[in-house]
Backbone as a printed PyTorch tensor [residue, N CA C, xyz], in Angstrom:
tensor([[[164.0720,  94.7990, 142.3420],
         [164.2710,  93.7370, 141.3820],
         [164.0600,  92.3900, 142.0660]],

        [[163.4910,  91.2920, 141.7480],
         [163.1370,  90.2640, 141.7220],
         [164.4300,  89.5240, 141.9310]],

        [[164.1370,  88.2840, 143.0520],
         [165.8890,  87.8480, 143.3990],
         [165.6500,  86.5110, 142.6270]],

        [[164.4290,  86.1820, 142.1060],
         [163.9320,  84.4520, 141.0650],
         [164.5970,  84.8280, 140.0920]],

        [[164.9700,  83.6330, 139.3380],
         [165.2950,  83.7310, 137.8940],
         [164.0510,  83.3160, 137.0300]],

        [[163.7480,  83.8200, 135.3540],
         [162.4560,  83.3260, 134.9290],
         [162.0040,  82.2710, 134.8090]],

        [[163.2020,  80.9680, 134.9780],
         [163.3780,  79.8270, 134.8730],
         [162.4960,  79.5240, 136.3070]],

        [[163.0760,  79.8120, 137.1550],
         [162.5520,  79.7060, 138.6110],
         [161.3520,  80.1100, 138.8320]],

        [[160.3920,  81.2430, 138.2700],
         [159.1170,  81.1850, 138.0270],
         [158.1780,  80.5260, 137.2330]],

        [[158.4570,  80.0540, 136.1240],
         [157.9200,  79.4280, 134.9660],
         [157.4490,  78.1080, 135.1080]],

        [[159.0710,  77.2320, 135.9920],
         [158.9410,  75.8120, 136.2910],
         [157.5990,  75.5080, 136.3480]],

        [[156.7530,  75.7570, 137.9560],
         [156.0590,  75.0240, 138.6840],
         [154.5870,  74.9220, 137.7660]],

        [[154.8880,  76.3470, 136.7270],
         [153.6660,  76.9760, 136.0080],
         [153.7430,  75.4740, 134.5740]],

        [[155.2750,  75.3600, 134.0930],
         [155.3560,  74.6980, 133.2090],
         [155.2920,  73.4340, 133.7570]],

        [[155.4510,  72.4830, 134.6250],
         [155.1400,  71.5140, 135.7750],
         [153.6660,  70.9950, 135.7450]],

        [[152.5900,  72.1690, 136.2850],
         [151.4820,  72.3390, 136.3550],
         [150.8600,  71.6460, 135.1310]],

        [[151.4510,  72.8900, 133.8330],
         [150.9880,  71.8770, 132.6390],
         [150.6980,  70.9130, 132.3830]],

        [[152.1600,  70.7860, 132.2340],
         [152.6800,  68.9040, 131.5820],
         [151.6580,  67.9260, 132.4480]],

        [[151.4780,  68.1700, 134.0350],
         [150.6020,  67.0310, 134.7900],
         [149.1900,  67.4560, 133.9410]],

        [[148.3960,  68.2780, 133.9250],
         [147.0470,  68.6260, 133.4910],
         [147.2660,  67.8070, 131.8500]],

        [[148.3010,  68.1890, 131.0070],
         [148.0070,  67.6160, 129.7010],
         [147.9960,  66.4210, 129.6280]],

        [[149.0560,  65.5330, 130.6970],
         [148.8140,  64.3850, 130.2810],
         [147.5840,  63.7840, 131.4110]],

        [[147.3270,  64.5120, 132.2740],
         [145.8510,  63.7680, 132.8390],
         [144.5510,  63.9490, 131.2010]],

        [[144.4580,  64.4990, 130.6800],
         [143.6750,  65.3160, 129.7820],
         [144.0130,  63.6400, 128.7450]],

        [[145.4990,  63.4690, 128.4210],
         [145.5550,  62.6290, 127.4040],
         [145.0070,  61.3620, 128.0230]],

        [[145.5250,  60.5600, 129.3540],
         [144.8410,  59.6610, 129.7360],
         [143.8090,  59.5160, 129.7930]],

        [[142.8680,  60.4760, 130.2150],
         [141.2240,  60.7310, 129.9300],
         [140.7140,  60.4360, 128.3590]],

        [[141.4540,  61.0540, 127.8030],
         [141.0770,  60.5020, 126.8260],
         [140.7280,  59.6680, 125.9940]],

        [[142.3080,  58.9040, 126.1330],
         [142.8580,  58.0730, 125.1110],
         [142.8880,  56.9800, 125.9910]],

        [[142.3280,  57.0890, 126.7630],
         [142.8490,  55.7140, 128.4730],
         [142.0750,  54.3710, 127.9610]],

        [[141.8240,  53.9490, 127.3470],
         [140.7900,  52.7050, 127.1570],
         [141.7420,  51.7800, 127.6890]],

        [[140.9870,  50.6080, 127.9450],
         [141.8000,  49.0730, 128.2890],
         [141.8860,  48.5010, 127.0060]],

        [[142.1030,  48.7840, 126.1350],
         [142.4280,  47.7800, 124.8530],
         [141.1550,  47.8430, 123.8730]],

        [[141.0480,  46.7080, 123.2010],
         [139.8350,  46.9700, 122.3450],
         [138.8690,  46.2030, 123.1720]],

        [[137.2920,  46.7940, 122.5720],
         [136.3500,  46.3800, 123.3910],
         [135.8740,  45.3780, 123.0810]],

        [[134.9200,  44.1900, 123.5510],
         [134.6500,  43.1120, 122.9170],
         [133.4690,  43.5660, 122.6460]],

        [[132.2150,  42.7950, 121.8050],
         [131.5610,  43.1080, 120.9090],
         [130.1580,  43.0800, 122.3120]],

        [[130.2040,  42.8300, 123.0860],
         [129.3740,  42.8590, 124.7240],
         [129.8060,  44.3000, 124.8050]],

        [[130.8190,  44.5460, 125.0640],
         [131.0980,  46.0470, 125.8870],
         [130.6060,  46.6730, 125.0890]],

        [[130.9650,  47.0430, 123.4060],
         [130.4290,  47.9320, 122.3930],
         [129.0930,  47.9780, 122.5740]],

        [[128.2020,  47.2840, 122.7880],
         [126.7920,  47.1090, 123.0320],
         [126.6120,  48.0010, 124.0270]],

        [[127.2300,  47.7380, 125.1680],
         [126.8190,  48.7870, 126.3790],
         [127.5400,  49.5870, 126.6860]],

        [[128.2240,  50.1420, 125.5370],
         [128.6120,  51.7380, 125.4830],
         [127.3080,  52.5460, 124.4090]],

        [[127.4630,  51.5920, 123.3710],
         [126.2040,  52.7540, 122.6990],
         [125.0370,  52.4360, 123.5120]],

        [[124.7830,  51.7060, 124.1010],
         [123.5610,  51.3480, 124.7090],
         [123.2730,  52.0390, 125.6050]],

        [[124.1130,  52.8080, 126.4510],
         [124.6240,  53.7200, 127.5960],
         [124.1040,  55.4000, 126.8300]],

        [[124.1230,  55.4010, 125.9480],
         [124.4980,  56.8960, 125.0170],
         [123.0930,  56.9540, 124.1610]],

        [[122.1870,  55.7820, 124.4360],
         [120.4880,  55.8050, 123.4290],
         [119.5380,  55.9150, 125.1220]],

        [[118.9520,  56.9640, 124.5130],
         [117.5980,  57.2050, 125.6830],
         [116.7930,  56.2900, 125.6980]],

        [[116.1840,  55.6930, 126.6400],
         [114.7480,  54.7240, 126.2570],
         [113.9760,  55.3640, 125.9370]],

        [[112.7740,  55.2160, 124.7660],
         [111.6720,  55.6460, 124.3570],
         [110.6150,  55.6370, 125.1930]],

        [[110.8180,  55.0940, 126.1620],
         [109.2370,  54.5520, 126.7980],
         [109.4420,  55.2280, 128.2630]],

        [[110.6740,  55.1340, 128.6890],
         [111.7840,  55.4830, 130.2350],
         [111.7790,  56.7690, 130.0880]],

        [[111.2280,  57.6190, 131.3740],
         [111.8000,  58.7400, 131.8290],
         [113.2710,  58.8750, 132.5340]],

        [[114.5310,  59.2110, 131.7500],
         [115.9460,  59.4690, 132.0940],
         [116.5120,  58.2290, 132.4040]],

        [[116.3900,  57.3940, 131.2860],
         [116.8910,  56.0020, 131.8720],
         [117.8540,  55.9510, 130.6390]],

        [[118.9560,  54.7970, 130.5110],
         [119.7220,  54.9710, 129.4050],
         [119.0130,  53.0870, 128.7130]],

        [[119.0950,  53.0090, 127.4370],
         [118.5820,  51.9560, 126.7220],
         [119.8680,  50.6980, 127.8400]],

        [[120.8740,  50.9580, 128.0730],
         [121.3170,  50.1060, 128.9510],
         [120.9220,  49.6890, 130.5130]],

        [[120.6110,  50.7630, 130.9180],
         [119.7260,  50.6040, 132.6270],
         [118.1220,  49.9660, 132.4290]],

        [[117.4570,  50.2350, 131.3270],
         [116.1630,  50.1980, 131.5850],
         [115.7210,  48.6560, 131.1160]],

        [[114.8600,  48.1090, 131.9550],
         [114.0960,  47.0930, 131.4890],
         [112.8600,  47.0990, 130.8590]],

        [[112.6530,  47.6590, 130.2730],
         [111.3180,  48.3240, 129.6320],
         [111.7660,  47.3560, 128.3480]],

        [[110.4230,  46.4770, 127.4710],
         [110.7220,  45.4920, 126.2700],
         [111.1150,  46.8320, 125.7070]],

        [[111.1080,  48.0760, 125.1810],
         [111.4850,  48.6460, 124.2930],
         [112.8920,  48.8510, 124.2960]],

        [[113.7180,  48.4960, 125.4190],
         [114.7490,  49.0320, 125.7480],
         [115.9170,  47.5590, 125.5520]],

        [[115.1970,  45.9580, 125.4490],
         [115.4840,  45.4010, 125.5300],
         [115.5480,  44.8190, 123.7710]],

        [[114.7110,  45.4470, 123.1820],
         [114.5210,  45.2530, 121.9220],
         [115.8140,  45.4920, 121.2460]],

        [[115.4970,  47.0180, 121.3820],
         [117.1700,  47.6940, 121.1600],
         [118.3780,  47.0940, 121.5790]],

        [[118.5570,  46.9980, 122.6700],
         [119.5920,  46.4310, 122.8350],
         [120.0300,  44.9490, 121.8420]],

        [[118.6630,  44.1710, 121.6970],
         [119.2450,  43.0670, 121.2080],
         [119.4270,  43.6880, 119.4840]],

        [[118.5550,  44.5250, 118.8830],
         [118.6920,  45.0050, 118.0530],
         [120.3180,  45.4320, 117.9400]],

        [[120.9420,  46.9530, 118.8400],
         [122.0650,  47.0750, 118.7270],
         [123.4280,  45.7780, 118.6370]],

        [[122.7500,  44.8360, 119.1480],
         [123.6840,  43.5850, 119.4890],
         [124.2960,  42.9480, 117.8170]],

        [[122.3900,  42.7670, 117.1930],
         [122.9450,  42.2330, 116.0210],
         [123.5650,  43.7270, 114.6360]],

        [[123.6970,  44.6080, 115.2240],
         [124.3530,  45.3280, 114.2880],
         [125.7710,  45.4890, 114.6790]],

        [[126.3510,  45.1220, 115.3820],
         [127.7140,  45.0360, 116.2250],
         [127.8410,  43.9270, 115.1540]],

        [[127.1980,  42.6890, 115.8920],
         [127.5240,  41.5910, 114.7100],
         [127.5890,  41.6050, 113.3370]],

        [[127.2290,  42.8040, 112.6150],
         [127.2620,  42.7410, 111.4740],
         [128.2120,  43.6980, 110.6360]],

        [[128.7810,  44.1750, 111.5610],
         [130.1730,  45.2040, 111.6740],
         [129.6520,  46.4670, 111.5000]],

        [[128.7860,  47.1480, 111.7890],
         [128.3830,  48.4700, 111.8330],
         [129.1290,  48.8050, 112.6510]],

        [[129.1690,  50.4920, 112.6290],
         [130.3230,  51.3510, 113.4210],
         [129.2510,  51.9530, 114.4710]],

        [[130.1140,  52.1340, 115.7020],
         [129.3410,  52.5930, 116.7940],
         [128.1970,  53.9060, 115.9970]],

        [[129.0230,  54.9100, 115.6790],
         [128.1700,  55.9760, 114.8530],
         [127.0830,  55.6310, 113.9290]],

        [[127.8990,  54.8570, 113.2250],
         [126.8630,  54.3440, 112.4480],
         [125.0890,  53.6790, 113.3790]],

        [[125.8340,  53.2480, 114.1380],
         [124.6030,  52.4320, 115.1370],
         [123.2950,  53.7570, 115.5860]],

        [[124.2190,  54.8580, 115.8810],
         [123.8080,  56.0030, 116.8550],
         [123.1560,  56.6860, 115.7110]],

        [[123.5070,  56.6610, 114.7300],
         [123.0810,  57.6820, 114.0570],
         [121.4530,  56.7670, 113.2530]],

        [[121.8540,  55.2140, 113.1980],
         [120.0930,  54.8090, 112.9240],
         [119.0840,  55.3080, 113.8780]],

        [[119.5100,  55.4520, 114.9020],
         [118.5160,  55.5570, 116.3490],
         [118.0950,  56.9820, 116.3190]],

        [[119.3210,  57.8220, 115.8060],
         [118.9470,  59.4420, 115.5410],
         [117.6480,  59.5220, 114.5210]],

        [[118.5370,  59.1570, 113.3270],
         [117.0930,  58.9340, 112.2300],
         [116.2160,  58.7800, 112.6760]],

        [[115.5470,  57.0170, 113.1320],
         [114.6100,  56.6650, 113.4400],
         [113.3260,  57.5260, 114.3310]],

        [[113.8690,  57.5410, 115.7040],
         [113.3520,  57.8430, 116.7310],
         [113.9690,  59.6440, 117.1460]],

        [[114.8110,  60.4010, 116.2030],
         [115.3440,  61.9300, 116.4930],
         [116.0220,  62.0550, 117.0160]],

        [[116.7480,  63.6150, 117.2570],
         [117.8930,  63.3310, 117.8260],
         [117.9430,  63.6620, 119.5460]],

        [[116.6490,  63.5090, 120.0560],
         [116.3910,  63.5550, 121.2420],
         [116.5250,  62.0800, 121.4770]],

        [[116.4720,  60.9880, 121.0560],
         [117.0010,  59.8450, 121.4330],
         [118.1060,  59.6980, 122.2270]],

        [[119.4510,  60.2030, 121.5110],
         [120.9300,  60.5310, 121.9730],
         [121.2600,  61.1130, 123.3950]],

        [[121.6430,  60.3950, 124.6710],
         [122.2470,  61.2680, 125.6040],
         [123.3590,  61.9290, 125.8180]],

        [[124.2240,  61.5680, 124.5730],
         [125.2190,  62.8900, 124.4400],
         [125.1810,  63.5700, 123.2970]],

        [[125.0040,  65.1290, 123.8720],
         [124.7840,  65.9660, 122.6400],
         [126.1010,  65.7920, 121.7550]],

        [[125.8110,  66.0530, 120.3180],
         [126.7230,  66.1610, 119.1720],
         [128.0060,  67.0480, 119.5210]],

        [[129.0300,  67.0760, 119.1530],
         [129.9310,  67.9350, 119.0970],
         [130.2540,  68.8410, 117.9770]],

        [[129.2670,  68.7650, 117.6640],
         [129.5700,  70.0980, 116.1920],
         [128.2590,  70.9400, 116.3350]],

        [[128.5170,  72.1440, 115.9310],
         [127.2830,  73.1990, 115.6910],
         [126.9930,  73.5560, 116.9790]],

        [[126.0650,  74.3050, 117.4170],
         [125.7110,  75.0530, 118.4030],
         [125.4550,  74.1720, 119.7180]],

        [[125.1390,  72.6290, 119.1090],
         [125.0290,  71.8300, 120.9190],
         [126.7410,  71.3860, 121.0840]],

        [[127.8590,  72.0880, 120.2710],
         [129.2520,  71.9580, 120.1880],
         [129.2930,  72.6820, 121.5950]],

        [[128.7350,  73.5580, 121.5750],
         [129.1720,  74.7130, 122.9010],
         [129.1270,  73.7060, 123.9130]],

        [[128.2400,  72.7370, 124.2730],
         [128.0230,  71.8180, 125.6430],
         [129.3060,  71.2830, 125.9040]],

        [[130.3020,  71.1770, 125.0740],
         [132.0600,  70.6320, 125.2910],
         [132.6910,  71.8390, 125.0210]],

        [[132.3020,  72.2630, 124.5570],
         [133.5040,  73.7920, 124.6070],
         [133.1740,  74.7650, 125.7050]],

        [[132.0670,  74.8780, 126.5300],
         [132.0320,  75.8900, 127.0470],
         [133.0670,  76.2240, 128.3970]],

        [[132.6580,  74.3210, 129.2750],
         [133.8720,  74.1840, 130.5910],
         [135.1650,  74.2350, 130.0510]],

        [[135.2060,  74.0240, 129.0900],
         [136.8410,  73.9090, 128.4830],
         [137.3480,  75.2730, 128.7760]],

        [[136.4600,  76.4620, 128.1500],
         [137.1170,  78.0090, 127.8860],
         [136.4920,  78.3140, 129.5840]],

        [[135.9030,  78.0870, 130.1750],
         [135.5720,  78.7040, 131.8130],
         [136.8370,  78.0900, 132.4090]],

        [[137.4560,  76.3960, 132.2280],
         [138.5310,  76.4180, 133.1160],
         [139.8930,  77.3200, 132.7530]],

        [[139.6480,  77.2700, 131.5790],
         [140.9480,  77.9930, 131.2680],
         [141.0820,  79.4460, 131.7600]],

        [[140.1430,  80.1440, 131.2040],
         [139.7230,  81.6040, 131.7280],
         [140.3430,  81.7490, 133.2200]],

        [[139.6140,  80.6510, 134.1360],
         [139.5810,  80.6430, 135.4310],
         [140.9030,  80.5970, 136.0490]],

        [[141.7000,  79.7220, 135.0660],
         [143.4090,  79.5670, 135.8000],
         [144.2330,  80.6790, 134.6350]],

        [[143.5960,  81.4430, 134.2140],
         [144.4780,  82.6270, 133.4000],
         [143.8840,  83.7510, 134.3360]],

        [[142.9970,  83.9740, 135.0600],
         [142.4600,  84.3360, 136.2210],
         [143.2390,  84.3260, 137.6840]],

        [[143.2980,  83.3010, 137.8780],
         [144.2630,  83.0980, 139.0210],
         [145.9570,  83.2340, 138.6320]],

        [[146.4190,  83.2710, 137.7440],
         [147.5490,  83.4060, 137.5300],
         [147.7860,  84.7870, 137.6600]],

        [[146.4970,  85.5710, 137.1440],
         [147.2860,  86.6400, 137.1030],
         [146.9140,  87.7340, 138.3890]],

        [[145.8650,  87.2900, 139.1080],
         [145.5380,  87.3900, 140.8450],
         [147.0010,  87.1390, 141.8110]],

        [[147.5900,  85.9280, 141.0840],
         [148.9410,  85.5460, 141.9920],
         [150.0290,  86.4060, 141.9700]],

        [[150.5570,  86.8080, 140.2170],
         [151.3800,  87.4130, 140.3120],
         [151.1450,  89.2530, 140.6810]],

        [[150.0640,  89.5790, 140.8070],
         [149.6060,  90.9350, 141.5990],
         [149.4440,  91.1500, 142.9390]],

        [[149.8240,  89.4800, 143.3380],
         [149.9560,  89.3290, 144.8490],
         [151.4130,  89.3560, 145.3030]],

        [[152.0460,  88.9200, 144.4270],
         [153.8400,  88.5570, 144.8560],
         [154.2360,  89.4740, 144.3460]],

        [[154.2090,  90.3300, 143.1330],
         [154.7960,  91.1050, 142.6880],
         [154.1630,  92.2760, 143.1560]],

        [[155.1250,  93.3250, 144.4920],
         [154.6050,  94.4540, 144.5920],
         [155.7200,  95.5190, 144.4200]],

        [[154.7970,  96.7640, 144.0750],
         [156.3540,  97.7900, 143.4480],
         [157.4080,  98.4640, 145.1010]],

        [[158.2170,  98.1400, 144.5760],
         [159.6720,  99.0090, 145.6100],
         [159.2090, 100.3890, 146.0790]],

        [[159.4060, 100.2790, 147.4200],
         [158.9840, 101.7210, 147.7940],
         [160.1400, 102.3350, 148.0120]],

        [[160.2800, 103.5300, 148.1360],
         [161.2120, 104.2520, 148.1980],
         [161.1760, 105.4290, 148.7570]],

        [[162.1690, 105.7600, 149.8500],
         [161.5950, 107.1630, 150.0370],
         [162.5830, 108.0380, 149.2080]],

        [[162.2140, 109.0750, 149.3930],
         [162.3530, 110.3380, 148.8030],
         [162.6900, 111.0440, 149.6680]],

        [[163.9660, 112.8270, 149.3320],
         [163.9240, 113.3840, 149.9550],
         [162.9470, 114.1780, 150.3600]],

        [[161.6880, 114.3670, 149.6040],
         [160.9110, 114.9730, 150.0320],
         [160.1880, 114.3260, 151.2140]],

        [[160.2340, 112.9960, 151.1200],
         [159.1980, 112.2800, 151.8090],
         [160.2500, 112.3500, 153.5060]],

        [[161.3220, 112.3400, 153.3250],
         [162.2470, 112.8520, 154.9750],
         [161.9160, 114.1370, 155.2960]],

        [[161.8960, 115.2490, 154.4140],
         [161.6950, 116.4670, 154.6660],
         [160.3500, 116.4540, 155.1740]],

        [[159.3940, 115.7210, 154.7180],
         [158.0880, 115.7890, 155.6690],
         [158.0080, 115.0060, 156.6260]],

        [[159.0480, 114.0020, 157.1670],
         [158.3100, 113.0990, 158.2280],
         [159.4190, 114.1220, 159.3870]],

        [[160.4440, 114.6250, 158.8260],
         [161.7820, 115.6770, 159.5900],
         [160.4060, 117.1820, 160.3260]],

        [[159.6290, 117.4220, 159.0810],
         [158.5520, 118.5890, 159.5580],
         [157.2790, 118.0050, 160.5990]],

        [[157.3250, 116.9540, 160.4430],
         [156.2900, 116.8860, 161.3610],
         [156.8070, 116.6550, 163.0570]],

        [[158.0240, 115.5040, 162.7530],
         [158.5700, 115.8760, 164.1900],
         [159.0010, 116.7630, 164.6210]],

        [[159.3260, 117.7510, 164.0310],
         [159.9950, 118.9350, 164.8050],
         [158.3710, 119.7240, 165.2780]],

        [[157.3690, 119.5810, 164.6820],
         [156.4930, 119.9810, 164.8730],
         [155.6110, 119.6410, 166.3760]],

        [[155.7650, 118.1300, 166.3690],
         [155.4380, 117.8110, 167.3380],
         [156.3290, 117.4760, 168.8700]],

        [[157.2800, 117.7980, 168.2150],
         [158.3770, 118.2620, 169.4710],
         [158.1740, 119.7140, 170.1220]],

        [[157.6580, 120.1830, 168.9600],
         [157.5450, 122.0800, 169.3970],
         [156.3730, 122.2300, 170.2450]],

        [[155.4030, 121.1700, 170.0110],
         [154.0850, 121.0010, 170.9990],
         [154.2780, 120.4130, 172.0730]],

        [[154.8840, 120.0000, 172.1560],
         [155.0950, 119.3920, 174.1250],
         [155.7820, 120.0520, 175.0980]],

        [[154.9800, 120.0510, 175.8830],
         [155.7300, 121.2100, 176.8570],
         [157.1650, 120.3950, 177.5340]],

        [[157.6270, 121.5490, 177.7910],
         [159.2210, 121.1850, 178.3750],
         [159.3740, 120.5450, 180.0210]],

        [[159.7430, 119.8020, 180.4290],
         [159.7320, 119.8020, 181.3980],
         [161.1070, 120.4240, 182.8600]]])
């Protein structure tokens, strides 16, 4: 029998959690406040491919096409369009190969769900590697198991010569 209480196993596991969920919520939800109407620009601007740029984002590239846009995205900020809203003219327009982050719904959904279910897998994996490591079964002997280690020494007592 186990000398932990379940409390005493659970903690470090329930511990573990709580730090991962709220790193997870800060990641998230972590912004510095609201953005000014500059930053909004070069977040979607960050998230539109250049048309003309091999792997450049409409914010890195100096290419006039990239500069167009941008001033383009600028005056739709100014005109209170919603980031989506912004992203989703550029989808229309130019497809949805424009976009450097895939959608989160439908089958390019899997590109955010997939590390999600591998980390988890991975530490429901190791959890249960750990406790098949700490938890091993009680051995015990048996009278049978004296009666044979009792037969073999007498056995090998009977083989040595006497002196």
């Amino acid at each position: 029998m186990s000398d932990t209480s379940p409390t005493r196993t659970w903690l470090p596991w329930a511990a573990m959690v709580l730090v991962l969920g709220a790193c997870f919520l800060v990641g998230a939800l972590g912004s510095s406040g609201s953005l000014t109407a500059q930053d909004r620009v070069t977040s979607i601007a960050k998230t539109i491919k250049c048309p003309t740029c091999s792997g450049e984002s409409v914010a890195e590239s100096q290419a006039e096409t990239s500069k167009t846009i941008r001033r383009d995205i600028a005056e739709r900020v100014q005109n209170g369009q919603t980031d989506s809203e912004i992203r989703a003219y550029y989808q229309q327009t130019y497809g949805e190969e424009i976009l450097l982050t895939p959608p989160n719904s439908g089958v390019a959904g899997l590109v955010w769900v997939i590390p999600v279910v591998a980390l988890v897998v991975a530490a429901a994996g190791l959890v249960v590697v750990f406790r098949r490591w700490r938890v091993r079964p009680a051995t015990r002997v048996t009278d049978a198991d004296r009666a044979l280690v009792a037969e073999a020494l007498a056995a090998e007592h009977a083989d040595q010569p006497r002196p």
